[in-house]
C-alpha positions, 0 to 999 in steps of 0.5 A: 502808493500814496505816501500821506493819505488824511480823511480829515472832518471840517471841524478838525477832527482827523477821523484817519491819517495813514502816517503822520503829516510830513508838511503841517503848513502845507495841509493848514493852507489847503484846509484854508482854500477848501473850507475858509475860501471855498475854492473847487480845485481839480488840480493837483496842489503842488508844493516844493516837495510834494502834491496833494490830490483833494476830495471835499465830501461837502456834504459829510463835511469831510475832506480827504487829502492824498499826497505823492512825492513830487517827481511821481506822475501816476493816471486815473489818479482823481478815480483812484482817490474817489474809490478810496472815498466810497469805499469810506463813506460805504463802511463808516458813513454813520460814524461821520455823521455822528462827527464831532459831537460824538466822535470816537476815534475807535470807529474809525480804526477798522478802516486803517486795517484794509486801507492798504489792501483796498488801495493795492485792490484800487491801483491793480486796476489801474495805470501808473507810469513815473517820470522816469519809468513805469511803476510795476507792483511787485506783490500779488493782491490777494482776493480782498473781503466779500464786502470790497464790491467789484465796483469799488475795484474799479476807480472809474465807476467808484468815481461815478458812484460817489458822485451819485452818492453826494447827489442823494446827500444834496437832495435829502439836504435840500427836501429838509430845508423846504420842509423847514422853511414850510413849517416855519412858514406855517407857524403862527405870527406876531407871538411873544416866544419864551426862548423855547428849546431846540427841536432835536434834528432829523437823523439824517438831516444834512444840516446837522453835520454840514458845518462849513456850509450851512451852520448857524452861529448858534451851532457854532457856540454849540461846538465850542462848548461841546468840543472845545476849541482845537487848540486847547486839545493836547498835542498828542492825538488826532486834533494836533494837526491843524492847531499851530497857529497862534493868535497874534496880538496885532491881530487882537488889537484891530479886532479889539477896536473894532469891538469896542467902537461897536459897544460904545455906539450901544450906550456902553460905558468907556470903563464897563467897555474896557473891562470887558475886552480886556478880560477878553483879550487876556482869555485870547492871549497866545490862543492857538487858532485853527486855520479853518476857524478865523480870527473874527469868529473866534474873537467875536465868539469870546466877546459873545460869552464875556458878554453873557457872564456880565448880565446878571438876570434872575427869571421869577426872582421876585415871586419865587421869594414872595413864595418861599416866605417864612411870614406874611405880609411880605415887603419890598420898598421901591426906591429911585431917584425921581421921574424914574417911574417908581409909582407907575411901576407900583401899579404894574406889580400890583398888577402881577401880584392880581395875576398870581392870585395875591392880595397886595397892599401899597403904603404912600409913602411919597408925601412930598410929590404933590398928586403921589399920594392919589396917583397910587391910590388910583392904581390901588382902586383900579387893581381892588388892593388897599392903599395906606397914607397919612397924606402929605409932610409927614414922616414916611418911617412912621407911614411905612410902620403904620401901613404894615400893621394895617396890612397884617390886620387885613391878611394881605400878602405882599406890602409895596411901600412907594418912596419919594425919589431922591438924588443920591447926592441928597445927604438929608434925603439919603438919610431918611431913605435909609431910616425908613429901609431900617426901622420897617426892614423890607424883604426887598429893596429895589431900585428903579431906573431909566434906560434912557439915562446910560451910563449915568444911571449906573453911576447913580445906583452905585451910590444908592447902594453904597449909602444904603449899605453903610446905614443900614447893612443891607444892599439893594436887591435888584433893579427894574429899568423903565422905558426900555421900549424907547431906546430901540437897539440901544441897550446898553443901559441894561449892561451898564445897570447890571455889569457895574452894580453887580445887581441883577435886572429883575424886570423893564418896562416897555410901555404905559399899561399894567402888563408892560412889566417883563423879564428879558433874556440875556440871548436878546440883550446880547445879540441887540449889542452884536 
């Protein structure tokens, strides 16, 4: 009776089409209004050849759309259509659930083999009349498979029990949201979390299948890993009805605007900024867009993911090579331009470094700052390490050199030299900075910056870095960004630092004591920039 008949998954997937589609447009826009715009339609969708009877399952997240040529009025159509549904839902409601991480059009094949059959079961027991004429069955239905119950033969009464059936779903979905909502409620407060891992889901949890109406922007990422994004699927197979729709560039442009206003106002460079969008808008360019996925989404998503490949973080960079060292003692040489913090991050590594049961030692090798020799041999005595210095206007190679040697006669583990700060624009400081990293040869060289200086600071770390690179052949190794806490949402600083040194952010300081030295997440950067 119905001439085009989809069971189709809010994600795209057609789990069943009883014949190709015939109006590829026409689909795409109902898919719109139901799932995009939300709409409850009870009336029949009439286009300029057929119309289209809908059944939105909201709470399988699947749509079932029956179509009939347009000149064909047919009774008890809204039951005969629900019959259909339960009879789904009965027979395969496990393999929806699964949809779309583990879909598997297979699952669904033993439905297109007694569709006709349920649907002739169906129409038998109801009333069809054409404009014209009435409709006559010219076949007799044979008695249909045991499992086909007398209450699916009915259109009425399966009308009656799928609304039943989807007020059950409604129910547990709502039962599982207030458990959560107690548990979370219940959790303990005010705790510095290391991004745990998702809790696997409840089985029969609404919200794991239910995308449209309740997913999370994270689950969304989840499905555009997990099942790529529709139109990158060959035209072929059950995903190609909904993919003819293309990304157009006017489209791209206003949204790239938007885009780049955005991550300006967060302290993002103009270059690291275009950059950034244009390897986005060339990853978009002719991009086929699901009609149930809208431009927004999309784009911000793929902003979302350029953003994460420009942050270079390495968690336990700095012990794990402290752990893996061939010799002892091992050395890292912090350098900076002045007023960054270098000393005072000093004594929060020092602090670290008691943390991991090591014995730490720092050469004061600032001797031109008046007061840098004692501040760091304050934090040294507080901390019970050993400081070496030669007090002031000497020659910091040569205090390096000796402090080391101290440091091997003692047994120490990790050597922190302090430099004087210096502007890269400084050729005569430069050098000595340089000769200093090339006589002692440090394990790590690392380079401490403000987050409150922008784009500025990244300017400056390249210019350490290619100086340093030209005397001595070796780069800087990482960076730790100070007063991170005082630049609120703000954070572009740290993309910035990362994106355009190509150096990875080891730690940021947030605050004066000893444990305000931690290792941030590209999770939060991220989504303090969106």
């Amino acid at each position: 009776m119905f001439d085009q008949f989809f069971f189709i998954h809010t994600t795209g997937l057609v789990l069943f089409q009883s014949t190709e589609p015939k109006d590829r447009a026409q689909l795409n826009k109902i898919m719109t209004q139901f799932i995009i715009e939300n709409r409850v339609q009870q009336d029949p969708i009439i286009s300029t050849t057929h119309k289209y009877f809908v059944n939105y399952i909201r709470e399988l997240s699947i749509i079932a759309i029956a179509s009939l040529p347009r000149n064909i009025n047919v009774q008890n159509i809204t039951e005969l259509l629900s019959g259909i549904c339960l009879y789904f839902i009965e027979n395969f409601e496990n393999e929806i659930k699964k949809c779309p991480l583990n879909f598997k059009i297979s699952d669904f094949q033993p439905f297109g083999d007694v569709y006709q059959t349920q649907l002739n079961a169906l129409v038998k027991s109801g009333k069809l009349a054409d404009s014209q004429s009435q409709v006559v069955q010219t076949q007799e239905i044979e008695a249909t498979e045991n499992r086909i119950s007398s209450a699916q033969s009915n259109p009425e009464e399966a009308k009656l029990k799928i609304e039943l059936i989807k007020q059950q779903m409604r129910e547990k979905a709502n039962q599982d949201r207030k458990q959560k909502s107690l548990q979370k409620s219940q959790s303990p407060k005010n705790q510095r979390t290391q991004s745990p891992s998702k809790p696997k889901p409840v089985e029969d949890d609404m919200s794991k299948y239910s995308f449209i109406e309740q997913a999370s922007e994270s689950t969304n990422q989840l499905l555009l890993e997990k099942t790529q994004t529709i139109a990158s699927i060959p035209q072929n197979n059950t995903f190609s009805l909904f993919s003819s729709k293309t990304l157009n560039s006017a489209t791209l442009d206003d949204f790239m605007s938007t885009f780049r206003a955005q991550l300006l106002n967060q302290n993002i460079s103009s270059q690291t900024t275009d950059s950034i969008l244009n390897s986005v808008r060339q990853s978009l360019q002719n991009a086929k867009l699901p009609t149930f996925r809208s431009a927004k989404n999309l784009i911000s998503e793929t902003v979302r993911q350029q953003l994460i490949k420009s942050i270079n973080l390495r968690p336990n960079f700095v012990f794990n090579q402290i752990n893996q060292a061939h010799k002892k003692p091992f050395i890292i040489a912090i350098i900076g331009i002045n007023g960054m913090g270098k000393t005072t991050t000093i004594g929060k590594l020092l602090f670290k470094i008691k943390q991991a049961n090591l014995k730490g030692f720092v050469c004061a090798c600032d001797s031109f700052r008046s007061g840098a020799v004692e501040q760091v041999k304050t934090h040294c005595d507080r901390l019970g390490m050993s400081c070496y210095d030669q007090g002031y206007g000497k020659n910091p190679s040569a205090i390096a050199k000796y402090g080391i040697q101290q440091a091997v006669n003692e047994g120490s583990d990790v050597v922190l030299i302090d430099t004087a700060g210096r502007m890269h624009n400084n050729s005569g400081l430069m050098q000595e900075l340089c000769k200093l990293i090339s006589d002692n040869q440090p394990d790590l060289v690392i380079y401490v910056g403000e987050a409150l200086v922008g784009s500025t600071g990244a300017v400056q770390i390249k210019e350490y870095g290619q100086q340093i690179l030209e005397a001595t052949g070796r780069n800087i190794d990482g960076v730790i960004l100070t007063k991170y806490d005082a630049i609120g949402d703000k954070v572009g600083a740290a993309l910035n630092f990362s994106y355009e040194s190509g150096l990875p952010i080891l730690y940021v300081g947030i605050g004066q004591s000893y444990p305000d030295l931690i290792e941030i997440e590209v999770d939060e950067i991220v989504q303090q920039i969106l």
